[in-house]
C-alpha positions in Angstrom: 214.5 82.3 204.1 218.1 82.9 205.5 218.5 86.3 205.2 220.6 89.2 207.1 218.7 92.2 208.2 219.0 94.8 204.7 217.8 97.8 206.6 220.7 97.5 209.1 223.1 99.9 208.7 227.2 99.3 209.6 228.1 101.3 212.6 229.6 104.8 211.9 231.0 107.4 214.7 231.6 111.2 213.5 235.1 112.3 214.1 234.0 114.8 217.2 232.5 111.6 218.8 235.8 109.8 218.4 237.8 113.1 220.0 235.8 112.7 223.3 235.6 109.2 223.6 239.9 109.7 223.4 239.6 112.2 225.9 237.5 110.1 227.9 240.0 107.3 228.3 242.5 109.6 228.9 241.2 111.2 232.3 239.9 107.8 233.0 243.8 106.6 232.7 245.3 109.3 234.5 247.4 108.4 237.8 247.5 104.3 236.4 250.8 102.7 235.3 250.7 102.0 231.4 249.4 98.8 230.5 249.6 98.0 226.5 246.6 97.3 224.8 246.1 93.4 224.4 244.2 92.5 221.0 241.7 90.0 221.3 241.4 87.5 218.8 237.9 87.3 217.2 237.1 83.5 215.7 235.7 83.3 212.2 232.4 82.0 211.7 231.5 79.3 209.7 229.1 79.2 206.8 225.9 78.1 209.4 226.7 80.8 212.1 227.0 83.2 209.5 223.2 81.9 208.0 222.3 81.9 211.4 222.6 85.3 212.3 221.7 86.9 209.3 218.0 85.0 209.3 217.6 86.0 213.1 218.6 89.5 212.5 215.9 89.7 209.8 213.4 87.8 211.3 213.8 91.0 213.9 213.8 93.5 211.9 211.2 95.7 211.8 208.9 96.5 208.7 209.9 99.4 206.5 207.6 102.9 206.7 204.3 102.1 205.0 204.9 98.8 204.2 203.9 95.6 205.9 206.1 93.1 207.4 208.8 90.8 204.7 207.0 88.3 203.4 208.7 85.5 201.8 207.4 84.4 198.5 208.9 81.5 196.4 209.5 81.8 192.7 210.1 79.6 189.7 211.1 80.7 186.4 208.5 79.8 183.6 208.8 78.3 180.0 210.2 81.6 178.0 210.5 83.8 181.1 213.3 86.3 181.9 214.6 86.6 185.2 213.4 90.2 185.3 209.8 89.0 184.2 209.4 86.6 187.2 210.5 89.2 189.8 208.2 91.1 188.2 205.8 88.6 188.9 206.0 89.3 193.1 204.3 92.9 192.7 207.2 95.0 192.7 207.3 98.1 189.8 209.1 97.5 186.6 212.1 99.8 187.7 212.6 97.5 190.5 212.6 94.1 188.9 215.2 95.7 186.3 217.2 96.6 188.7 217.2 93.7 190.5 218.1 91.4 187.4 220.9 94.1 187.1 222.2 93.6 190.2 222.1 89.9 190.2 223.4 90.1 186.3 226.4 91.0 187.8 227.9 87.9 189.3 225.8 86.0 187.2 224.3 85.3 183.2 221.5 85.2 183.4 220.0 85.3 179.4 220.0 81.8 179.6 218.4 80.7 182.7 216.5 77.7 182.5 212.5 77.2 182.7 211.8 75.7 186.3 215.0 77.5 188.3 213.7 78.8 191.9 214.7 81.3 194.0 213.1 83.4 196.7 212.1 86.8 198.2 211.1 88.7 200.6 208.9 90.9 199.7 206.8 94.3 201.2 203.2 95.5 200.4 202.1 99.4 200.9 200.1 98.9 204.2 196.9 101.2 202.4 197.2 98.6 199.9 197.7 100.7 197.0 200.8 101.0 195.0 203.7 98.8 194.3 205.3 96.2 196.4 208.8 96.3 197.4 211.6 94.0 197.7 213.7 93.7 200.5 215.6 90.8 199.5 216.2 88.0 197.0 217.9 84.3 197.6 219.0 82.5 195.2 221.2 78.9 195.0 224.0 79.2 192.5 225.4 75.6 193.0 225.3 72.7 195.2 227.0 74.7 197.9 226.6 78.3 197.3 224.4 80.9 197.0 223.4 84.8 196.0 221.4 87.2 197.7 220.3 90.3 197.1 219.4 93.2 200.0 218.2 96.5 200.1 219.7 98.7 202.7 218.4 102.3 204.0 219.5 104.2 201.6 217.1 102.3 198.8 220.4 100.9 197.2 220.5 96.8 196.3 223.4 95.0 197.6 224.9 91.8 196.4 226.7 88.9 198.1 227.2 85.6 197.8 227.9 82.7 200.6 230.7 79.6 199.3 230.1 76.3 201.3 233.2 74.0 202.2 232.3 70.6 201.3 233.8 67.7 202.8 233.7 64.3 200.5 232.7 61.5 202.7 232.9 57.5 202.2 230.0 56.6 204.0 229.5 53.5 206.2 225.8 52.9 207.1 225.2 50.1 209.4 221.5 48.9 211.2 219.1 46.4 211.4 216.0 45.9 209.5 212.6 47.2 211.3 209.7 48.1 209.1 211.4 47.8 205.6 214.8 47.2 204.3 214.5 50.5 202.4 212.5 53.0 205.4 215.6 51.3 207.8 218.0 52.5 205.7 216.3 56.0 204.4 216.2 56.5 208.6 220.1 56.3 208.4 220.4 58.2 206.1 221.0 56.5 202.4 219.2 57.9 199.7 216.4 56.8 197.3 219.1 55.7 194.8 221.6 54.0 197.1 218.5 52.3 198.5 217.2 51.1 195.1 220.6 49.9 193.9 221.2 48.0 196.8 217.4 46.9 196.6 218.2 45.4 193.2 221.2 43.6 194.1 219.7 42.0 197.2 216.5 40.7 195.2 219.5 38.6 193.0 219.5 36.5 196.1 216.1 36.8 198.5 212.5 37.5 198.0 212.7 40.7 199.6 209.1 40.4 201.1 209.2 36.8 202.2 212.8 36.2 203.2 213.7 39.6 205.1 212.7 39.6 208.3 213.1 42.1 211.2 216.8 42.2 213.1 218.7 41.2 209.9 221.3 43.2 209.7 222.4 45.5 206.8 225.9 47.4 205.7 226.0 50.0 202.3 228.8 51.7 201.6 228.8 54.7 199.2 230.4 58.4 198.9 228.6 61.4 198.9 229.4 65.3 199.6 228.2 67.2 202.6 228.0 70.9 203.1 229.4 72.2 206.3 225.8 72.6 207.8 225.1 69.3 207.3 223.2 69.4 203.4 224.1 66.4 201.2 225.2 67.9 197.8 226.1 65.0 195.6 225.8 61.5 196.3 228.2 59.0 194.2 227.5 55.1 193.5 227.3 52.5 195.8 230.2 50.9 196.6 229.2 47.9 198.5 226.4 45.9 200.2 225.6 43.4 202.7 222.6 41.8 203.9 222.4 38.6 206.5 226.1 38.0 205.8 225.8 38.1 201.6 228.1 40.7 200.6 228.5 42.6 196.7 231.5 44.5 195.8 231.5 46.7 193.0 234.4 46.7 190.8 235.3 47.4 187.2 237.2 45.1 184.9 239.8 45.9 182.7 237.8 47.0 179.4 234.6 46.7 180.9 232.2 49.6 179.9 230.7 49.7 183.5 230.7 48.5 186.7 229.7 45.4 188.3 229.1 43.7 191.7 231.2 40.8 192.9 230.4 38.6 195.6 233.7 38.1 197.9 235.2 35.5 195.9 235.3 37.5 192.8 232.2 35.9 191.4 230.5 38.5 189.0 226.7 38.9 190.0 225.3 41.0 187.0 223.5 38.2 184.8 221.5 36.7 187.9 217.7 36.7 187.7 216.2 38.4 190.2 213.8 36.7 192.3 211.3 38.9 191.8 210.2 42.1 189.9 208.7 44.1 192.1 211.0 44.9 195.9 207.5 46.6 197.5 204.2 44.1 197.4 202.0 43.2 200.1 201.4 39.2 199.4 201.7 36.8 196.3 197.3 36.9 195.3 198.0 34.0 193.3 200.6 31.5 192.3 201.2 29.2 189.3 198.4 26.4 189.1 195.1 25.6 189.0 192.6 27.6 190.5 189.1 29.4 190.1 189.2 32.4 188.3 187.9 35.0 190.3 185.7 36.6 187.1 184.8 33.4 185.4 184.3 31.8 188.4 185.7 28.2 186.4 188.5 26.4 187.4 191.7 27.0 184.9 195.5 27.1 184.6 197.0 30.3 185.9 200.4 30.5 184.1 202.2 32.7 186.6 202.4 34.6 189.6 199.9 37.1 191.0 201.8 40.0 193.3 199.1 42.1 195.0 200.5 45.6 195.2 199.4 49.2 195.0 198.7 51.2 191.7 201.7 52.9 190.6 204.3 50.5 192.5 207.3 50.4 190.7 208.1 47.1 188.1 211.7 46.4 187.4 213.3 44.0 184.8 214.8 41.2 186.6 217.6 40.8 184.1 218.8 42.1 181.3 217.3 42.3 177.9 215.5 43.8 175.2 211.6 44.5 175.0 209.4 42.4 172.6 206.0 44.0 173.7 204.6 47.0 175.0 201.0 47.5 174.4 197.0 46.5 175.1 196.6 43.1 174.9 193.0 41.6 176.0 192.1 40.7 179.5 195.9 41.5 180.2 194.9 45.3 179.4 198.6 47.0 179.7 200.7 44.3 178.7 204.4 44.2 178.6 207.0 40.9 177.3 210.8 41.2 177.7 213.4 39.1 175.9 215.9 38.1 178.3 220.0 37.3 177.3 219.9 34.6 179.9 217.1 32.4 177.1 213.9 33.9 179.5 211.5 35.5 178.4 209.1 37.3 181.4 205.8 38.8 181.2 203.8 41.4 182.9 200.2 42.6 182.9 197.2 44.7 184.7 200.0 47.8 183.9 198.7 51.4 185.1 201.5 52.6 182.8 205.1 51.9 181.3 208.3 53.5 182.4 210.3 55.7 180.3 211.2 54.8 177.2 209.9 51.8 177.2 208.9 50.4 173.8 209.7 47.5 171.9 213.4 47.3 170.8 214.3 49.2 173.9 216.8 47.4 175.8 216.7 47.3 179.7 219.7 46.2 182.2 218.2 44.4 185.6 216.9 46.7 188.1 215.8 49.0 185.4 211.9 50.7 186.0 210.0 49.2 182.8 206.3 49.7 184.5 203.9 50.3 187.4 201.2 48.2 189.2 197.8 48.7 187.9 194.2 47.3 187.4 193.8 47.5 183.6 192.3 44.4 181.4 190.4 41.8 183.4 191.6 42.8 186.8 189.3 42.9 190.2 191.7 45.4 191.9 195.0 46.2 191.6 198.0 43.8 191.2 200.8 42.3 188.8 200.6 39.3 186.7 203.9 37.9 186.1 205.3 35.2 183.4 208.3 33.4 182.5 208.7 31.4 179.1 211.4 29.2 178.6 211.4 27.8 174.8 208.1 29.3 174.2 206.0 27.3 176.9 205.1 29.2 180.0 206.7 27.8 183.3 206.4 28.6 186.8 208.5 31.6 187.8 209.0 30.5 191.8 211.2 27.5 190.3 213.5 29.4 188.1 217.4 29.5 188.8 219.6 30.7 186.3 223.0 30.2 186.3 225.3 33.5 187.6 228.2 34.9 186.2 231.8 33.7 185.8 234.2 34.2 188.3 236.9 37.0 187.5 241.0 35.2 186.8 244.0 36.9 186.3 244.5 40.4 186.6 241.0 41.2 187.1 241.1 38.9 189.9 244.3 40.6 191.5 242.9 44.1 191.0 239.4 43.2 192.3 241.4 41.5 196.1 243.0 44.7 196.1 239.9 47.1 195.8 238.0 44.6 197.9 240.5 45.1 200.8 240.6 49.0 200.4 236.9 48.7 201.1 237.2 46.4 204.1 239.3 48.6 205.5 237.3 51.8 204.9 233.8 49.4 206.8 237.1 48.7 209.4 237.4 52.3 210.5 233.8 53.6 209.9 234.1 55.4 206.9 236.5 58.5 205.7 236.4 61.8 205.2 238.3 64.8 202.9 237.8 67.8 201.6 236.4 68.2 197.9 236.7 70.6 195.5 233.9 73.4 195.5 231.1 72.4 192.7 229.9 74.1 189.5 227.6 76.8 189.3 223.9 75.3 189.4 222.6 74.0 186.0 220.9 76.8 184.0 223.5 79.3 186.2 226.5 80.8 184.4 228.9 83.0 186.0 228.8 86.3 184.6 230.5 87.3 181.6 233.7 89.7 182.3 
């Protein structure tokens, strides 16, 4: 825990200590020419140094009479739970968790703190082991880039300060090859899980992300995000652009659109593509479309789809839009799930440890979407996805599917999109940008206190 030493006490000289130090100087002086004093100008520390000093100054300070050593002990607020309750819950007395939530109640409201907020302390046990704990100081995050803390000095008295962040808003340009994974390649650079799912879903429009990516392509996303000055991402915003062995998606929003899209560079929208497959992490296709030997039965039959072995619990995403038909047990299928499709598909999935959230029939899904997880349930030896496609009510074979994708944008759409497309070219030109953004909110179930 980054925390300044609360026993330290400020440096303070009595005024007969100051008299002879003057006198001092003075007889040290004597017999030299005058030479005016020259002040020396000290440079402000930043956020970090400031953290830095503080948790190396505590970490050396020693432990208060009768009490062990600071030990830091984590927190979370439970369902129904006052903040003054959960300190409580550290082994400090009564008095002291009251006036703690006191002190903290004054740069902050805390009657409506939220179940689940954490914070943490340091706290002090009686070294005979009998008697109260004692805290000797609380931290607590306040918002994306700030934080309160709480200390107790000599004196026994609580002191209260909080720390402010600058955060810088950056347009990041992240640029590598693939090595493992698409997604661990990226993570390693630095994109996050949901700039690495987005661009996931918009690069399995185009490729079978386990077949057709191979190690050495290369890879470009663009997106914004907000970074403290010690280096802590904040906030991340949406991505803003792809590329993967040269096929590139800009995202752009058309006049009276409700959200939006991706364009390839030509303006061509890419939103109503099927995806090649529904599932981005699987280790090998078990089974394809076709005749074979059922592995329970042991007779020969038609297996109407594909067969993706892939651990339980892997993630199953709608590979378009649409609107869900089924969701529910259905015989050697066990967990069974059908989605209606805009595009005149209809797609199938079974063996399902589970459905996402939400998911029930009449629930529409956009592509991308998590509708369900790998599992073993129904007449499964091990775990896997079945998948289906039905075109006019007759199953057909999923690997030979192309659907048409979107229209290309005209007019002013198609002005405005060449214009945003060449801001964004020029931001992958010069390696990304940087500016400063406005400070953030208080943290969610955080409300500055009342005055």
């Amino acid at each position: 825990m980054a925390q300044f030493d609360p026993r330290r006490q400020p440096t303070r000289l009595a005024p007969h200590m100051l008299t002879a130090a003057a006198a001092i100087s003075v007889a040290m002086l004597a017999g030299r020419a005058y030479q005016p004093a020259q002040a020396e100008e000290v440079p402000a520390l930043t956020s970090a140094q400031m953290a830095a000093m503080e948790a190396k100054a505590f970490a050396a300070a020693n432990a208060p009479a009768g009490l062990t050593a600071p030990e830091a002990v984590n927190v979370q607020i439970r369902r129904g739970e006052t903040f003054e309750q959960a300190v409580r819950r550290t082994g400090v007395a009564p008095e002291e968790a009251s006036a703690v939530a006191a002190t903290v109640a004054n740069a902050f409201d805390l009657a409506d703190l939220r179940a689940g907020l954490k914070f943490e302390t340091a706290i002090a046990k009686p070294r005979n082991g009998r008697g109260d704990a004692r805290l000797i100081g609380l931290t607590m995050r306040t918002g994306p880039a700030s934080q309160l803390t709480v200390s107790r000095s000599f004196d026994g008295a609580l002191r209260l300060r909080s720390l402010e962040e600058k955060v810088t808003h950056e347009t990041v340009v992240l640029k590598g090859d693939v090595e493992r994974s698409l997604s661990a390649s990226a993570r390693e650079l630095g994109a996050t899980a949901s700039i690495v799912r987005s661009a996931s879903r918009l690069f399995a429009t185009k490729f079978d992300m386990q077949r057709d990516i191979r190690a050495s392509d290369e890879f470009t996303m663009v997106f914004d995000r907000e970074v403290t000055e010690a280096g802590r991402t904040v906030d991340v915003g949406d991505l803003m652009y792809a590329e993967l062995r040269g096929v590139t998606f800009y995202r752009f929003k058309p006049a009276g659109a409700k959200e939006a899209q991706f364009f390839d560079s030509n303006g061509k929208n890419l939103r109503s593509a099927m995806m090649r497959t529904p599932l981005q992490n699987f280790r090998r296709v078990s089974s394809g479309f076709g005749f074979r030997t059922h592995p329970i039965s042991g007779y020969k039959k038609m297996h109407q789809g594909i067969d993706f072995a892939a651990g339980t619990g892997t993630p199953v995403v709608a590979p378009a839009d649409g609107v869900v038909v089924e969701a529910r047990r259905w015989g050697g299928y066990g967990n069974w799930l059908r989605i209606r499709h805009n595009n005149g598909l209809e797609s199938g999935y079974g063996h399902l440890s589970r459905y996402g959230s939400g998911i029930r029939a009449g629930q529409r899904v956009s592509q991308g979407q998590i509708v369900a997880y790998v599992g073993s349930t129904g007449a499964s030896t091990g775990p896997h996805l079945h998948y289906e496609l039905w075109r006019g009510g007759q199953r057909i074979n999923p690997a030979g599917v192309r659907t048409q994708e979107g229209t290309e944008l005209a007019g002013a759409d198609l002005t405005a999109f060449r214009a945003e497309k060449a801001r964004i070219d020029r931001i992958i030109a010069s390696g990304g940008q940087k500016r400063p953004a406005m400070q953030q909110a208080s943290a969610e179930g955080l409300r500055p206190a009342r005055g």
